[in-house]
N, C-alpha and C positions, 0 to 999 in steps of 0.2 A: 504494500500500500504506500501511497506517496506519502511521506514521512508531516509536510505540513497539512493534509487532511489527516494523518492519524493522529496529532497536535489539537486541531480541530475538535474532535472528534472524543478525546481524551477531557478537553477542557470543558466539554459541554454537560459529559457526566460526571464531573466531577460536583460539576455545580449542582446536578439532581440529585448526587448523591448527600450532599450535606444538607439537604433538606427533608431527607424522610425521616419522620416523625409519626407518632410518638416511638418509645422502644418498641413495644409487639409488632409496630408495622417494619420497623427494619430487621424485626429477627424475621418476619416472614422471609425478607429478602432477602436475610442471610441462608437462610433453610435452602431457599431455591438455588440461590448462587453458589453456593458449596456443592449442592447434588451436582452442578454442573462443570464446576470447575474439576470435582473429582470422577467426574463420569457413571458414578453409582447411586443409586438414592440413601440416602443414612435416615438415621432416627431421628426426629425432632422434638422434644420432650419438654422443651421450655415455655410453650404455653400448650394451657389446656383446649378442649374443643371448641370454647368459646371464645378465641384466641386470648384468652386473661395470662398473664404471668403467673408461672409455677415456681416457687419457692425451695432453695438447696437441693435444686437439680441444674446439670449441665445444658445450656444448650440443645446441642446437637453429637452424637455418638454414635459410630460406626457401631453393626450388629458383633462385631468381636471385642469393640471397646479399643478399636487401635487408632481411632481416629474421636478428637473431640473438638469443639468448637463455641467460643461463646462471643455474645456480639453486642456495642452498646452504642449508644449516640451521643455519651457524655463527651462535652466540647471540653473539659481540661484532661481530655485524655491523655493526652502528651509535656501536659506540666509537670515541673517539680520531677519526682523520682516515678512519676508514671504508675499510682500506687493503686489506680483501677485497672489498669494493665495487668500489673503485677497479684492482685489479687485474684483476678478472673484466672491467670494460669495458675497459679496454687492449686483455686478450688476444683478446675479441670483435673488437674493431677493426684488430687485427694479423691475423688470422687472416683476416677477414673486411672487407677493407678498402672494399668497396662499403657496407656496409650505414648502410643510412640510420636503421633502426628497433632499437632494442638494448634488449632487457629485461631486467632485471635481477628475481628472486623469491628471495623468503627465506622461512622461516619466521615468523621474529623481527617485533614491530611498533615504529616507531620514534614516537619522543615527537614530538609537536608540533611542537616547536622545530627539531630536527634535520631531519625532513619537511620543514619549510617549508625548510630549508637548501638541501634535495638537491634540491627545485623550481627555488629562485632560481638555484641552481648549472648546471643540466639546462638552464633557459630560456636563459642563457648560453652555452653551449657550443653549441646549437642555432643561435643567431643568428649564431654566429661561426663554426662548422662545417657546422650544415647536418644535422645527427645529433641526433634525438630520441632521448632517457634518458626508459624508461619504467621506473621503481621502483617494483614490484608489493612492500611487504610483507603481513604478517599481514592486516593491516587492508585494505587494500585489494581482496587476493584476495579474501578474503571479503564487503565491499561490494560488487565487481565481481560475486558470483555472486546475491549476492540482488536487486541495481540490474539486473542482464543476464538471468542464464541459469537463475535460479531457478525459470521457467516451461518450460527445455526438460527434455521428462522423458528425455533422453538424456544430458546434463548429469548428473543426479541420479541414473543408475544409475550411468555411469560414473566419478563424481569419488565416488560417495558410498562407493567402498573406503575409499576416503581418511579422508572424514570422515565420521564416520556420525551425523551432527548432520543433515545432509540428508536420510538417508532418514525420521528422525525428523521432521522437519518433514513428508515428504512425508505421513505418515502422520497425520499428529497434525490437519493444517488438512483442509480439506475439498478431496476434487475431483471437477470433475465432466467429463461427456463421457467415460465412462471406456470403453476396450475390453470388453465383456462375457467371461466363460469362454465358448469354445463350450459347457460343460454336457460332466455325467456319460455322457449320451446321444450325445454327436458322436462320430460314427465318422471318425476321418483318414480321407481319402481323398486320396493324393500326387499324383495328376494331375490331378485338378479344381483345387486348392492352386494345382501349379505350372501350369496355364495362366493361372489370374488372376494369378498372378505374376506370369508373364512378359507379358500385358498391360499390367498396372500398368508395370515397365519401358519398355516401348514407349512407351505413353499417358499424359498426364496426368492424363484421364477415364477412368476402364472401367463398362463396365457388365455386372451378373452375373445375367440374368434367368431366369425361371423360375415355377412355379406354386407356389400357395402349399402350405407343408409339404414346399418339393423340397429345403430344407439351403442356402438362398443365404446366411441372414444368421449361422448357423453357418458356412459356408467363409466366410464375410468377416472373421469371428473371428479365426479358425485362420493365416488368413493375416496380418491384421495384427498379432498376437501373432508370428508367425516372423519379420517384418518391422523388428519395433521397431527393432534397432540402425541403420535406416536413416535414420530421422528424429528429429528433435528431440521431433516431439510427434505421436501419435497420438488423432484427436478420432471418438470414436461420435457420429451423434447419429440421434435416432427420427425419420426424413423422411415418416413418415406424415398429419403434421397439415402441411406446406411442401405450400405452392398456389403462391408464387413464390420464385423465389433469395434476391430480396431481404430476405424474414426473415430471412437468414440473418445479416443485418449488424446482429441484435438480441440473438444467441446466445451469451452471456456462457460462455468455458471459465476454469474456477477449476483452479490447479495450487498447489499451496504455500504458499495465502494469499492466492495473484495470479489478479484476476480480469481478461481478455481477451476482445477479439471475434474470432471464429472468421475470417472476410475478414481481419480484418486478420494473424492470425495467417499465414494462407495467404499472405500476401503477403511477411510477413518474418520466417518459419520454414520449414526442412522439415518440412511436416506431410503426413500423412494423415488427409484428414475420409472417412468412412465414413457415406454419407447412406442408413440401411439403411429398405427397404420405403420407396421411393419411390410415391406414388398419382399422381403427375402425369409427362409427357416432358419434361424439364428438356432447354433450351439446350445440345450439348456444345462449342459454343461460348465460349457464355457463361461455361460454368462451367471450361473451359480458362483463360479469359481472368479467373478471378477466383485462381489459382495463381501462387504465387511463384517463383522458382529452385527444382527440388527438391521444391515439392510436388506430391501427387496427391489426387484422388479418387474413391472406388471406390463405386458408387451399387449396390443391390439393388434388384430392380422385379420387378411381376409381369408388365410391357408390353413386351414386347422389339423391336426395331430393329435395323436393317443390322447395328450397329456393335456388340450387346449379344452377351456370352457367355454362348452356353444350356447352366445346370448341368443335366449329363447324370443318368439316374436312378441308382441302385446297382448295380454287377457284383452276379451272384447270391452271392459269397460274404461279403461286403460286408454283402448284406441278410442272410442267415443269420446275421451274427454278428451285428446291426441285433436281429433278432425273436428271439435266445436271449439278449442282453444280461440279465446277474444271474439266469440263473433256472440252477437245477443242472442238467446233463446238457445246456444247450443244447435249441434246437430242434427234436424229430423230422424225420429227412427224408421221411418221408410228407406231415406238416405242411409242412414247407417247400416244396417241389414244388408241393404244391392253392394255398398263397400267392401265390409266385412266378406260377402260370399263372394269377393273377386280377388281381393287383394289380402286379407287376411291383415297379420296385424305386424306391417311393417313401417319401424318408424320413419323412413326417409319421405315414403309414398306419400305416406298421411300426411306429414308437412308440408309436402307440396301443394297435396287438393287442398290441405286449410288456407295455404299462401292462395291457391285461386280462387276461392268465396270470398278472406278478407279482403284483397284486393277489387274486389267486382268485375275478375274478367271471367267470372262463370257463376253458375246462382247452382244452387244444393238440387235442382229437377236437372240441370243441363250437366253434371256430375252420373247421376243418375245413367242416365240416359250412356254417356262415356264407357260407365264400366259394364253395361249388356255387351260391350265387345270382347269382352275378357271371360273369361268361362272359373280359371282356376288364379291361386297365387304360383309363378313359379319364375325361375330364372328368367326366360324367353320373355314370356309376357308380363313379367315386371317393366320389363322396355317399352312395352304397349301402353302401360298405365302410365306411366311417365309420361310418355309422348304424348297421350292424349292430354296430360294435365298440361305439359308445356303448351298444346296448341292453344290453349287458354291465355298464355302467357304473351306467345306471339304477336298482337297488337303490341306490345310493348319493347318485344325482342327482333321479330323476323328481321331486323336488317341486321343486329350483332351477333345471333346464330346463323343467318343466312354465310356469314364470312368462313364460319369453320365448315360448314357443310360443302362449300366452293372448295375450301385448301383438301380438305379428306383427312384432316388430321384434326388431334383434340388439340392440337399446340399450334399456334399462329406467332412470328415476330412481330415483336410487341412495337415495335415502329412503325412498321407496315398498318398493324391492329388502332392504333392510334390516327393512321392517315386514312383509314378507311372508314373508320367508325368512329374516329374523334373522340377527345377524352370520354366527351358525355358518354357512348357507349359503352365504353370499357369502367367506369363508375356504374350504369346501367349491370351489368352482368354480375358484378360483384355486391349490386345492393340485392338481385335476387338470389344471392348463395348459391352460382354456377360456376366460378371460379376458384381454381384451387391455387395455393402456392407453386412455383416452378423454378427449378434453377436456371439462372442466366437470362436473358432476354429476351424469353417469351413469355406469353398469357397462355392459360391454360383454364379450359372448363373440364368438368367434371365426367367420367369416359361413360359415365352412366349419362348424361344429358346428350354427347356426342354418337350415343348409339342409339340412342332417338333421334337423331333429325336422318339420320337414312329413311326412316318410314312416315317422314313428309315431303315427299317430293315436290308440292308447291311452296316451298320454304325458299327453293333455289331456281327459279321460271331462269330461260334462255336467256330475257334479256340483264339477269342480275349477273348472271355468268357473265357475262360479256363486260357489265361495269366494272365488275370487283377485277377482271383479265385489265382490265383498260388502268384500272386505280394501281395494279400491280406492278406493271410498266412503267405507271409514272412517278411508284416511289422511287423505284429502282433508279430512274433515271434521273432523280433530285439528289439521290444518294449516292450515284455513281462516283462525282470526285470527291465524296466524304472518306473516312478511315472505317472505322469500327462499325459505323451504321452497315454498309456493304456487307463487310463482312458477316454479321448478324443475317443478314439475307440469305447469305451464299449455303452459310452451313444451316441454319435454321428451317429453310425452306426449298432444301436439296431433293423433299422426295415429291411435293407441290411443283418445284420448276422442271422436272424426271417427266411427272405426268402432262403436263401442259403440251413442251416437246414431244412428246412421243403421241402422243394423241396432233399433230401437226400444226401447234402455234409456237411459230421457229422464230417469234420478234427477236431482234437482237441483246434486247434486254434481259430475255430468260436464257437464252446460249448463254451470254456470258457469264451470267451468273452463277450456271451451271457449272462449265467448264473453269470457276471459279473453286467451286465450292465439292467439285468430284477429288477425290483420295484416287493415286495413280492407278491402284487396282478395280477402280468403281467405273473409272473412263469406259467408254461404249461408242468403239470408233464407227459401228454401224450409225448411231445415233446422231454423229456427228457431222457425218457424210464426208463430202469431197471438198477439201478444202479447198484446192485448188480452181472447182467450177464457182465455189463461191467468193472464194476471191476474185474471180472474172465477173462475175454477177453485179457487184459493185463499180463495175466500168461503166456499166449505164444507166447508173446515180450521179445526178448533181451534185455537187460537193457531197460526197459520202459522211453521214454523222459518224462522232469519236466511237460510239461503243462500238456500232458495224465494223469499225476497223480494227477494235480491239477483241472483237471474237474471232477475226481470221488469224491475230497472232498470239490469242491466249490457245488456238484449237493446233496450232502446229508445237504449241511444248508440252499441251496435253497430251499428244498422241506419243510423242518423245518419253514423255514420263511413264507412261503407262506399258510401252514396250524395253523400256531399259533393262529393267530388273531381269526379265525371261531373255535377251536377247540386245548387247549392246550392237551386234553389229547391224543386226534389222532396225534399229533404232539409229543408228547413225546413218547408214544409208539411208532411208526415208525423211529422214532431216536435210542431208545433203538433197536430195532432191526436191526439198520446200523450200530453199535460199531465192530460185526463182520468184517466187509469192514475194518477197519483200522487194525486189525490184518492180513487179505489179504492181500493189501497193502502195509504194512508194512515185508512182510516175501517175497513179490519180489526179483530176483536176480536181481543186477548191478543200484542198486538204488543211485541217489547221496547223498551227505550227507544233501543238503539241503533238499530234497526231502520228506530223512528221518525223519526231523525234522519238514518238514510241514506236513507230517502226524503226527507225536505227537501232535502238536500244534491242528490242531485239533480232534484230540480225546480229548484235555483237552475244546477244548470249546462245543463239544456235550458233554462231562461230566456235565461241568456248565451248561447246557440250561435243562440235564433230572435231576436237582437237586444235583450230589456228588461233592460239594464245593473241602470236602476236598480232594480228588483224581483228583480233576479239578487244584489245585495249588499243588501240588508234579507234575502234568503232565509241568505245564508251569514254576516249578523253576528248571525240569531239562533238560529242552528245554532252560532255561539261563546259566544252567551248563555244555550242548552241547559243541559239535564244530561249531552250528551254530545260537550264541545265537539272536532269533529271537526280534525286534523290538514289533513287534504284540506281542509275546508273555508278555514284558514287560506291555503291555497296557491292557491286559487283566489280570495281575493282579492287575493294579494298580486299576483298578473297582470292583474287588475283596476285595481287603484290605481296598478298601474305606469303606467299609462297618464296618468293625469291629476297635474301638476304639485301640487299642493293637497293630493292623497293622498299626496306625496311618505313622510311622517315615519310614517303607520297603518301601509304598506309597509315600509318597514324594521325599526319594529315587529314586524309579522309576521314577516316572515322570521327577525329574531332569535330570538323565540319557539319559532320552530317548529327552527332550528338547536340554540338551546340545549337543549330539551328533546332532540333527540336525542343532542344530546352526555351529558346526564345520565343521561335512562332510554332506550338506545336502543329495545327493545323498545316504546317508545310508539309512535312515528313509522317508517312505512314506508320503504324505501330509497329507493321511487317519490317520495314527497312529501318525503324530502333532496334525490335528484335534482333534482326538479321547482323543487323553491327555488335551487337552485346557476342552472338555466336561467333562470329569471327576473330575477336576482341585479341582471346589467346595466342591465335597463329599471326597475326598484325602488331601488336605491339607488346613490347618487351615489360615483363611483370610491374614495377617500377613505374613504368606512367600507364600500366592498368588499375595499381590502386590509386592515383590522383584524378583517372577519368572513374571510378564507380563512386568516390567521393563527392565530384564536382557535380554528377547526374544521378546519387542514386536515388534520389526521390521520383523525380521523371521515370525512372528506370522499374523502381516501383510500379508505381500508377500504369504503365504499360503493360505491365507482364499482369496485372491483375484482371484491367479491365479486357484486355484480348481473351483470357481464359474464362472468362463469363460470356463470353459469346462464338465458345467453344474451338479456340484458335488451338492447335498444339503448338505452332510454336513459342506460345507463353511459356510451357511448359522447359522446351530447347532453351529457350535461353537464359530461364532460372535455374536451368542443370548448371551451366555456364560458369553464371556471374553468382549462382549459389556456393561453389566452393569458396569464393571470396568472402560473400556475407559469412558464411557456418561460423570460422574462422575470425572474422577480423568485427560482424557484426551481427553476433548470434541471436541477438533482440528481434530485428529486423527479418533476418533468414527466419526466424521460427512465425513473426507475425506474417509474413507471406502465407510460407505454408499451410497455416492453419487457414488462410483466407482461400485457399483456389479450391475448388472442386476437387474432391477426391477420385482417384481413378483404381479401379482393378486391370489384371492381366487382361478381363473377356474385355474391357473397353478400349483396349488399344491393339491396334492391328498393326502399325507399323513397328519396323525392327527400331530404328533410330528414333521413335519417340517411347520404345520402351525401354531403352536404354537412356532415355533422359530420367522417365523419373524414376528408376530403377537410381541412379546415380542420387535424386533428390533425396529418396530415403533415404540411401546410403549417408547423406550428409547428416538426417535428424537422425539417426540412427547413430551415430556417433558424438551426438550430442550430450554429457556429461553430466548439465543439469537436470534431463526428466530421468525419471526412476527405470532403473536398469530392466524392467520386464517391458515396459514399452521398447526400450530403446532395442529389446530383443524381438519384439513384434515388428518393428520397425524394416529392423535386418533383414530379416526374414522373409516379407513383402520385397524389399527390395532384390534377393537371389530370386525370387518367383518371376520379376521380372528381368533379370537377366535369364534367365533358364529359359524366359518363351522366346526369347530372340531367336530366330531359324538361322539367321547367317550373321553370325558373332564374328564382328570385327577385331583384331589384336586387339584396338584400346578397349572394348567391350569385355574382351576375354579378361585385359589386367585389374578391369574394375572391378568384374565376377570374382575373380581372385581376393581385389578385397576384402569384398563381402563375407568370403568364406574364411579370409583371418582373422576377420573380427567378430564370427559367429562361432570360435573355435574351431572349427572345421579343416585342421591343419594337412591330413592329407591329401582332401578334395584339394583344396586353394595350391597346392603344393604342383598334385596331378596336372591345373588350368593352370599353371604360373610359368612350368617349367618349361614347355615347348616354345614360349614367344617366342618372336622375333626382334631382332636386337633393336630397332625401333622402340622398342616398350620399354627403352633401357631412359634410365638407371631405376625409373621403381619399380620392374620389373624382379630386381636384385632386391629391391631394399621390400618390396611384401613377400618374395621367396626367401629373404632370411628372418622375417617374421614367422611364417609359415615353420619354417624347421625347427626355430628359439622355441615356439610353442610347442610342439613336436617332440620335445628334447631333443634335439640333434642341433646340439651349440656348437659342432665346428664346421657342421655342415652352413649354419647359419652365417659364420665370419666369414664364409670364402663368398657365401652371397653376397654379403655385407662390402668387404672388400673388391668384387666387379662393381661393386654400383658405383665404390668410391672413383674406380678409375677413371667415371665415365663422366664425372665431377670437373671444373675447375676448380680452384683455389679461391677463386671469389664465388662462386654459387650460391646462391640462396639458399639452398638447399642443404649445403653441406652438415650445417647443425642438425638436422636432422638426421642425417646419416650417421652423425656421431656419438650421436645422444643412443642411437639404435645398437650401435658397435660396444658402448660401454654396456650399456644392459646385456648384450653377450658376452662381452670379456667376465663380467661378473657370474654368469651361470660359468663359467670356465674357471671360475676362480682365479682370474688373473689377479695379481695383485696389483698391475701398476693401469686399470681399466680404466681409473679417475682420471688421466690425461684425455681419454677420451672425451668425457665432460667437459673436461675445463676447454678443449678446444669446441666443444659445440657452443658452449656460454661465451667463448668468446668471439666465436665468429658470427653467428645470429644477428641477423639485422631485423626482427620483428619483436618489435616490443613486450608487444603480449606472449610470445612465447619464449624469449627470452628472458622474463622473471618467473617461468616455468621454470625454466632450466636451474636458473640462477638458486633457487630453491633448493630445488635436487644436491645442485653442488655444496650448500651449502649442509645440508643432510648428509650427505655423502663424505664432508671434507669431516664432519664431528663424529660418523660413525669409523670414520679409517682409526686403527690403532694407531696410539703416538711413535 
């Protein structure tokens, strides 16, 4: 916590605590505060049941008498020789002569001087008796609840009679994971309630399954709102987007200021985590096994198993109050009865016919009437009963459902969603509760609402088609020179712009978008056609529009992308023979200048993909000597020059350039060509002005890598592989708020080799992260080998990373197996995790001769070299060399990283007092 709100914080209850009065009311507080500070409940004996004061009895006593406690509000507590102090431990001690632990609480806070008295005093009598003096005053209780218990929210109700500085805190800071209301809609129901209850008791795990709209994640509510007083903390959290547990050890709960990881929470608190609308079968197991003393948790699912309790439907009187809820006179039983024998007693239905009579888009006879089409209640024709209630709805919707039934999908991009249907609509969808949350930047209705509008086909008449087609183009084409908007398009609405094309609306708006937003192996060169006639097709257009010209040369790198992998040389030969197309192209009338220049730009990059280097950068330095000097085109050479030592200084150059410009105009330079330069970063500039370029930008650098990964870009993920080993390192604050900010990914989600080798490498960063608790950090690792393991064609550097992995997972003679065949390119940490690998191993001399190739492959200035030496001593020493400390002392003194240089510095100085004189 930040040190001047824990000051805050501290001073507020100090002040509530010198005010409680009389005594019986501060011994209440002491009784509560004590159970809690020691985590047990004890005996309270010093007033009777009427809370009056009881007479030559202690306080408060532990049931073995090992613990006592007595508590007063006397203001000269702390004058003179302290002789109420001193009298209260006596008589604890007389009364209670076992006890080893004696607390003393006051109101009152004692000065400096006197505290440290009653310390030295207490440390004394301990050493000499054997009885710890714990002196809780003002100050302390108060420290003690914001340093402790200020995160249990059972704490905070119950101490906050006392002091109502607490609940104002609770209210004032932020929190999150909070229990939802069930809502004005939730109908108690006591025996549904008390079975998961009494589950919950029984189980650590319960599971509460059911179909969707049956009331699971309102009884989950219900129930842990009647529950609170049982636990410290009660944690909601949305387990709709959890594909494994282990995100779960990323899920920050904020109570009072104080932010927490939910595992860890579960492990030392009573909590209740509530993982409502799970979409996967979670471990119960596992997720037993990640519970503390005391905790539970209670999962909602639509997937039920042996072990899951299936929420039963509504008693029919239940559902009658359900479908009269707020309308005058209730229900008719005519009505009710035609319901009942169609629908049965499901909660979602029922709120919906109620939302159509209170609303007056249907009257209780024209309900009626609805459900003679319905014979039973069951899966299928729960979608019937919907449908029909939605038709009710549609004077109010048909234009904001007509949009998703156009796209064929329950998810729309929410830019797009916004230019079609305008805030009001999208406000509109969410005040009738057809919107659910979604990750990233799309809207999303409920798949139960989107599987009703297939069975109103006048929901979408030919000529709406043809709007929303027409509105769809013209976002695209507002957003075409945007950054992130675009892209939101490309990947969001890849299977919408699939169906369009191929059903024959080939505008050049949705090609591009397309061939935008297709992954190399999704390309569909059927689909794509002949580029070549379409590039001649554009002869006999008037000045040819930009995007026209830019799906003739986004479709000649797609087709190159997409045959590379199976076949470079079919891939280069059919490259070579589309360099034509950029001299067609290019010799158009009425072309713009930018136009012009994005065709050069890429003729220089199918130059570089069929091998001519040097005709690839004359095309991209005079695309920067243009009138329209392209960003991209700076990035492409800065991958270029990386390569060659000579270009070292035009490369960093570049890159500066193209950073700094975004740091000033972002709107100039694309996220992509930020990314793209963070990727390059290593091979372009020498370490040394990489960390004064991720200093000067890493906030921009930030903000890019995030907001690309919310609209599903992978190479957000590339290039925090990147510039992550930087952060882990040098700004582990930073590296760990990322992470925990992007979308989480499994193996089944990523298909390519090189972006599972990114965040396989990502883990691998948090995963060696020293401040979270070592079983994460083993969960970590271990996700991260899963994703080196699916790579199909492991590159050397991919193999040396796997290799890490596996030495830091103890896996010494896998890593040993993947480490030893490299190629000496992987050198010198090729040597320095194969003599890791063997040190673990026991094989220390096998590890020195690893140890000793890497060094050779060192200079003498290297950065690196402390590490390598720090590595050698820790061998010499399993070796029992006696003179290994030289190795030290050379790594401490050649280190040029701060932060790991008073690592070292440590060591040696441990090492220099452990040597014999």
């Amino acid at each position: 916590m930040n040190e001047t709100l824990r000051n805050l914080f501290v001073k507020r209850l100090i002040e509530n605590i010198e005010v409680i009065a009389p005594g019986p009311r501060f011994e209440r507080f002491g009784n509560a505060y004590v159970d809690f500070y020691l985590g047990v409940p004890l005996g309270h004996r010093g007033l009777n049941a009427l809370g009056n004061p009881v007479g030559h009895t202690v306080d408060t006593v532990s049931d073995q008498g090992h613990v006592a406690a007595e508590y007063t509000i006397d203001k000269k507590y702390f004058d003179g020789d302290m002789d109420k102090a001193r009298n209260d431990f006596e008589h604890a001690r007389k009364k209670h002569p076992n006890a080893k632990d004696v607390f003393l609480l006051c109101t009152e806070t004692a000065g400096p001087k006197r505290y440290s008295e009653m310390v030295e005093e207490a440390a004394k009598y301990r050493a000499k008796h054997g009885v710890s003096i714990h002196l809780h005053d003002g100050r302390r209780i108060a420290e003690t609840i914001v340093d402790r218990l200020l995160g249990n929210d059972a704490v905070v109700e119950r101490l906050g009679e006392y002091l109502p500085a607490l609940g104002q805190i609770r209210d004032e800071y932020e929190a999150s994971n909070l229990v939802p209301d069930p809502g004005n809609g939730y109908l108690a129901r006591p025996a549904v309630e008390k079975a998961v209850a009494d589950a919950l008791a029984a189980s650590s795990c319960v599971k509460v399954a059911g179909m969707g709209g049956s009331g699971k994640s309102q009884c989950a509510a219900a129930v842990a709102a009647a529950q609170r007083q049982q636990y410290d903390l009660i944690i909601w959290c949305d387990a709709s987007q959890l594909r494994h547990l282990e995100q779960l050890a990323s899920l920050p709960v904020a109570r009072s200021g104080v932010s927490r990881n939910v595992v860890a929470l579960l492990r030392t608190m009573r909590c209740l985590l509530v993982l409502d609308d799970a979409r996967v079968v979670f471990d119960r197991a596992r997720v037993v096994g990640m519970c503390g003393t005391g905790s539970k948790v209670l999962i909602t699912t639509r997937q039920a198993d042996a072990d899951a309790y299936l929420i039963p439907p509504l008693e029919p009187e239940d559902a009658r109050e359900m479908l009269g809820s707020g309308i005058d006179g209730g229900c008719p039983a005519e009505v009710f009865d035609a319901v009942w024998s169609t629908i049965g007693g499901h909660p979602l239905t029922l709120r919906l016919m109620n939302a159509a009579v209170s609303d007056r888009t249907a009257s209780w006879q024209e309900l009626v009437a609805d459900c003679q089409a319905v014979a039973e209640f069951v899966d299928d024709r729960q979608e019937r009963i919907a449908d029909r209630i939605l038709r009710r709805l549609m004077p109010a919707l048909n234009r904001e459902l007509s949009l998703f039934a156009w796209a064929g999908q329950p998810t729309c991009d929410r830019g797009f969603a916004r230019h079609a249907i305008q805030p009001v609509g999208l406000r509109k969808l969410q005040t009738y509760c057809l919107t659910t949350p979604d990750a990233g930047a799309s809207v999303r209705i409920h798949d139960i609402v989107y599987s009703c509008l297939g069975s109103t086909p006048e929901l979408l008449t030919d000529a709406r088609q043809r709007e929303l087609g027409d509105a769809f183009e013209a976002y695209i084409r507002s957003v075409y020179s945007l950054d992130l908007e675009l892209v939101a398009v490309c990947y969001g609405m890849k299977a919408v712009l699939e169906r369009l094309v191929r059903a024959g609306d080939r505008r050049p708006a949705f090609l591009y978008c397309l061939l935008m937003g297709w992954d190399p192996a999704e390309v569909d060169p059927a689909l794509m056609g002949d580029i070549h006639a379409y590039a001649k097709s554009l002869g006999g257009v008037q000045s040819p529009e930009p995007i026209a010209i830019s799906v003739a040369l986004e479709a000649i790198e797609a087709r190159y992308r997409h045959e590379r992998p199976s076949s470079y040389d079919t891939a280069k030969a059919n490259l070579l023979s589309a360099l034509p197309i950029f001299d067609e192209l290019a010799a158009l009338t009425g072309l713009t200048d930018r136009s012009q220049t994005e065709i050069q730009h890429h003729r220089g990059k199918a130059l570089k993909l069929v091998g001519e280097t040097t005709e690839a950068i004359k095309v991209f330095e005079a695309v920067l000597a243009g009138p329209v000097p392209l960003q991209a085109a700076r990035l492409q050479l800065v991958r270029m020059y990386a390569r060659e030592r000579k270009h070292a200084d035009r490369a960093q150059q570049l890159v500066s350039e193209i950073l700094k410009t975004a740091q000033q105009k972002p709107q100039e330079v694309a996220s992509s060509i930020v990314l793209g330069s963070i990727e390059s970063l290593s091979g372009a500039v020498p370490p040394d002005r990489q960390r004064l370029i991720y200093a000067d930008h890493g906030d921009m650098i930030e903000e890019r890598i995030l907001t690309s990964a919310m609209v599903g870009a992978d190479q957000a993920y590339q290039a925090f592989a990147v510039i992550g080993r930087y952060w882990a390192w040098n700004e582990p604050q930073r590296f760990k708020s990322v992470f925990n900010s992007l979308p989480r990914r499994s193996v089944a989600d990523v298909t390519r080799d090189y972006d599972r080798s990114a965040y396989g490498e990502i883990l691998l960063e948090i995963g060696g992260d020293t401040d979270i608790p070592q079983q994460e950090r083993q969960i970590m690792l271990e996700d991260s080998l899963g994703f080196f393991e699916a790579i199909e064609k492991p590159s050397p550097f991919q193999l040396r990373k796997m290799g890490e992995v596996l030495v830091k997972l103890s896996k010494w003679a896998d890593a040993e197996a993947v480490l030893l065949p490299l190629e000496a390119k992987q050198e010198p940490w090729r040597s320095y995790w194969l003599a890791k690998a063997r040190l673990g191993a026991g094989k220390a001399q096998d590890a020195l001769q690893a140890v000793d190739a890497g060094l050779q492959k060192l200079d003498s200035s290297s950065q690196y070299l402390s590490t390598f030496k720090a590595l050698r001593y820790d061998i010499r020493v399993d070796l029992g060399d006696s003179g290994a400390i030289d190795d030290l002392r050379e790594a401490a003194a050649s280190c040029t990283n701060d932060r790991y240089k008073a690592v070292l510095m440590q060591r040696l100085a441990a090492a220099e007092c452990a040597k014999p004189a």
